[in-house]
N, C-alpha and C positions, 0 to 999 in steps of 0.2 A: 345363322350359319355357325356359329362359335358354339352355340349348343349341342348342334348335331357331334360334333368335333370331341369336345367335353365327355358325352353319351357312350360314343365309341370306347373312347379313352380307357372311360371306368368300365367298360364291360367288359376289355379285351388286354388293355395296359400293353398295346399299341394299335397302330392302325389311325388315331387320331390325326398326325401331320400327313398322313397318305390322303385323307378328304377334305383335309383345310386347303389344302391347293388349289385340286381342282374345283373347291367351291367358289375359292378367291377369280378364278379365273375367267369359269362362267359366269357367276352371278355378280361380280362386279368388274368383267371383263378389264382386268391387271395382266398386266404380262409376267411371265414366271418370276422373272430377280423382282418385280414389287410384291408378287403372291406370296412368293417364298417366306422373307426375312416376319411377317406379317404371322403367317401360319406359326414362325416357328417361334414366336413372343407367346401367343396363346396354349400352342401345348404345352409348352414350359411351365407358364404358370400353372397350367393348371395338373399337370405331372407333382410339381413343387408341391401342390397343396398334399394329391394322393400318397406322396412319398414321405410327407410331415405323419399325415394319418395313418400311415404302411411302420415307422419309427414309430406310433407312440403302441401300436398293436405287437411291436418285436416280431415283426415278419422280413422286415426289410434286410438283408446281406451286407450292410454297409460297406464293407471294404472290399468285396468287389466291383461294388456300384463305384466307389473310390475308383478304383485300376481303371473302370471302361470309363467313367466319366473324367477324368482327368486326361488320359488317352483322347477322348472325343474332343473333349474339349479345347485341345491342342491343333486339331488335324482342319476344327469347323472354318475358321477362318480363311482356310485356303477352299473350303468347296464354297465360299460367300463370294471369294474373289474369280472364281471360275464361271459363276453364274453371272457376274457381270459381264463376263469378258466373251462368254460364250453367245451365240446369235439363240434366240429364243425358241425357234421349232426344235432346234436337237436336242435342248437340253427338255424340252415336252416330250417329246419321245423317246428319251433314256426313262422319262418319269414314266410313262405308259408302260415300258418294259418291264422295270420296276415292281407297279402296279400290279400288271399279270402276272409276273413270277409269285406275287403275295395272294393273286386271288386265285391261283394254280393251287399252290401251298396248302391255302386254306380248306378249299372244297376235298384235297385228298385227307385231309386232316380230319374233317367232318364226317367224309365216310367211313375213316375206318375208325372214329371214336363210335359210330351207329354201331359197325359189326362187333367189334371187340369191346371197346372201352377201355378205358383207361389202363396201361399195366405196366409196371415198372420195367426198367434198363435193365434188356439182358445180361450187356454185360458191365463192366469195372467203369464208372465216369471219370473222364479227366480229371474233373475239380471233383473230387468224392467228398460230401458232409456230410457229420457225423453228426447224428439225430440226438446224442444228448447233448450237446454243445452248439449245435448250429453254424459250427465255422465252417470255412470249407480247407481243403488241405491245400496250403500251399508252394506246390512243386514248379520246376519250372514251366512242364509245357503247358499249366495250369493258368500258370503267369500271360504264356506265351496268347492260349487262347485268347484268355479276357481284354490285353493288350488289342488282339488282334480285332475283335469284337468292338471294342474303342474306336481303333480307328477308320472301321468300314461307316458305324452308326455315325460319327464326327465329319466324313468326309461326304455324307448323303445326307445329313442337319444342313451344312453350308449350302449344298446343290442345289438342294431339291425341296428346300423349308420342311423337309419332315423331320421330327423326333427320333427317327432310327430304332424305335421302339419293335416295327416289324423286323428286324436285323437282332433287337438283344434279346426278344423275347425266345426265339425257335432256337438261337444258340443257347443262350443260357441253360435249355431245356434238352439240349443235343449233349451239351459236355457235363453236364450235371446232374445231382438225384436230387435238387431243390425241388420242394412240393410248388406245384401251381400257383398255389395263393403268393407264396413268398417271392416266386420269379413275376410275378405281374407286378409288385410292389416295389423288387429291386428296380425293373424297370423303368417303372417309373422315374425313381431318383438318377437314373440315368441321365433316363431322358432331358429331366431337369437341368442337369450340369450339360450335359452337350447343348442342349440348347439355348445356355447362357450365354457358351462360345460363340454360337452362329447371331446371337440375338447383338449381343457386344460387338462382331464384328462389322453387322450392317449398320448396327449406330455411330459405328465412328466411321463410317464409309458413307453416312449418308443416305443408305439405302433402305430406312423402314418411314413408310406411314402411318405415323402415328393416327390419324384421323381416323383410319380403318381399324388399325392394328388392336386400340385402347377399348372400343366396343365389342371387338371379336374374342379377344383374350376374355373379357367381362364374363361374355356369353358361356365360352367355352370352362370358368373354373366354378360357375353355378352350377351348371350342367354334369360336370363329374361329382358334386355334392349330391346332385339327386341321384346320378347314375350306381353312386357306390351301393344304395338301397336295394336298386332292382337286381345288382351284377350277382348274386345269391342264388336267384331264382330263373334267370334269363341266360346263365352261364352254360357251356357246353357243347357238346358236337352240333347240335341245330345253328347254334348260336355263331357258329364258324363258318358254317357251310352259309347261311346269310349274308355275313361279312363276307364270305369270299365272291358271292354272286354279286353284291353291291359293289364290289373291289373289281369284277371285272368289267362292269358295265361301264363306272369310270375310266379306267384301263383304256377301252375299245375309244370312248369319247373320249381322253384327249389326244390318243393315236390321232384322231380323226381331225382334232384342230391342230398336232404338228405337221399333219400332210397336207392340209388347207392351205386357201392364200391367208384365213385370219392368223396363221402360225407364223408368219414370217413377222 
C-alpha cells in the first residue's frame, strides 16, 4: 500500500497523502487519527527523498518551499490535535469532500489539457519568475499567497494525514509562471517540511504506529524511486483525468464509511 502512495507521489507530486488514508482505513481498518499521522510519516519521507533529487537537478524553488513549509509546519500541530479531539465520521467526510473537490479538479484539468494543452498565464502572476535567474519576485501579496498556501497545506497535514501536496501544487501554478517540472519538485520539499510538523506532533502525542507506519513509509520511498522513471512518459492530461477518476471513487467510499455505522 506505501507503494501505490510512493507511485502517485512521483507521478503527480501530490495526491499521495490523499490515498494513504483511505488505504490505511480499508485495508487495515484504522480509524482516521491512527490512519492519519501513519500516512503522513510516509509521504514525508518520501517527498524528502523527491525534493533531495528536485535540489540536486536545480528545479527546486527553495525559498518558497521555505515560506509555505515553515508556515505549514507551524499550523500542522493544531490540525494533529483536532483530529484527535474530533469524533471520526466528520472528520471522514471533511476528507471525502476534500477528496471530490481534488478529483473534480483533476478530471476538469484533464479535459481541457486534451482540447488545448498546455499554455501559459494570460495574464501578470503574483509571484512572477524570472527565467534567467529562477527567483521569484518577492512582493508582499507574493509573500501574502505562499504564507497563505502554508497554512491551508499545514492545517489539512495535521487533519487529514495528507501532505497538502493537492493544495501547493494548483496554487503554486495559480499564482505563478513556475514551469511544471519545478512546481512538482518545490512541492515536494513542501510536503516534506509540513509533514515533519504533523509527523512530530503525533509523536509526541502519542499518536503514530510505528508498527504500521515503518513498512508503509518503506513501501512508499521505493516506489517514488521507480516512479520518478516512468513520471516522463506517463505524465499529462490522461494521466490527471486517471488520478481524478481514482480520487473520486475514493471520495464516494469513504463518504460511504462516514455515513455508515463503521464510521462512528
Amino acid at each position: 500500500m506505501g507503494g501505490a502512495v510512493g507511485l502517485v507521489l512521483a507521478l503527480t507530486g501530490a495526491g499521495g497523502g490523499i490515498l494513504a488514508v483511505p488505504l490505511l482505513v480499508f485495508g487495515l481498518q484504522l480509524q482516521m487519527a491512527q490512519a492519519a499521522p501513519v500516512g503522513l510519516l510516509a509521504v514525508g519521507l518520501a517527498a524528502a527523498l523527491g525534493a533531495l533529487l528536485g535540489l540536486r537537478e536545480g528545479v527546486v524553488r527553495y525559498r518558497a518551499a521555505l515560506m509555505i513549509g515553515l508556515t505549514g509546519m507551524a499550523v500542522a500541530p493544531l490540525g494533529v490535535k483536532l483530529a484527535r479531539q474530533l469524533p471520526n465520521a466528520p472528520v471522514m467526510a471533511v476528507f471525502a469532500a476534500v477528496l471530490g473537490w481534488v478529483a473534480w479538479r483533476s478530471l476538469r484539468q484533464g479535459r481541457q489539457g486534451l482540447r488545448a494543452g498546455e499554455s501559459p498565464p494570460a495574464r501578470a502572476p503574483v509571484c512572477a519568475m524570472n527565467p534567467a535567474t529562477g527567483r521569484l519576485s518577492w512582493r508582499a501579496p507574493c509573500t501574502a499567497m505562499l504564507a497563505l498556501t502554508g497554512a491551508l497545506s499545514g492545517l489539512l497535514s495535521g487533519l487529514l494525514g495528507v501532505g497538502g501536496g493537492f493544495v501547493i501544487v494548483p496554487m503554486l501554478s495559480a499564482i505563478s509562471n513556475v514551469p511544471t517540472r519545478s512546481v512538482v519538485a518545490t512541492s515536494m520539499a513542501v510536503i516534506a517540511l509540513v509533514s515533519m510538523g504533523g509527523v512530530l506532533g503525533a509523536a509526541t502525542q502519542g499518536a503514530m504506529a510505528w508498527a504500521v507506519a515503518l513498512p508503509f513509509a518503506a513501501g512508499a520511498v521505493l516506489a517514488l524511486l521507480a516512479g520518478r522513471r516512468l513520471s516522463a512518459r506517463w505524465s499529462g492530461a490522461r494521466l490527471q483525468q486517471a488520478f481524478g477518476l481514482l480520487a473520486a471513487v475514493v471520495a464516494l467510499l469513504m463518504l460511504w464509511r462516514a455515513l455508515g455505522p463503521a464510521g462512528a
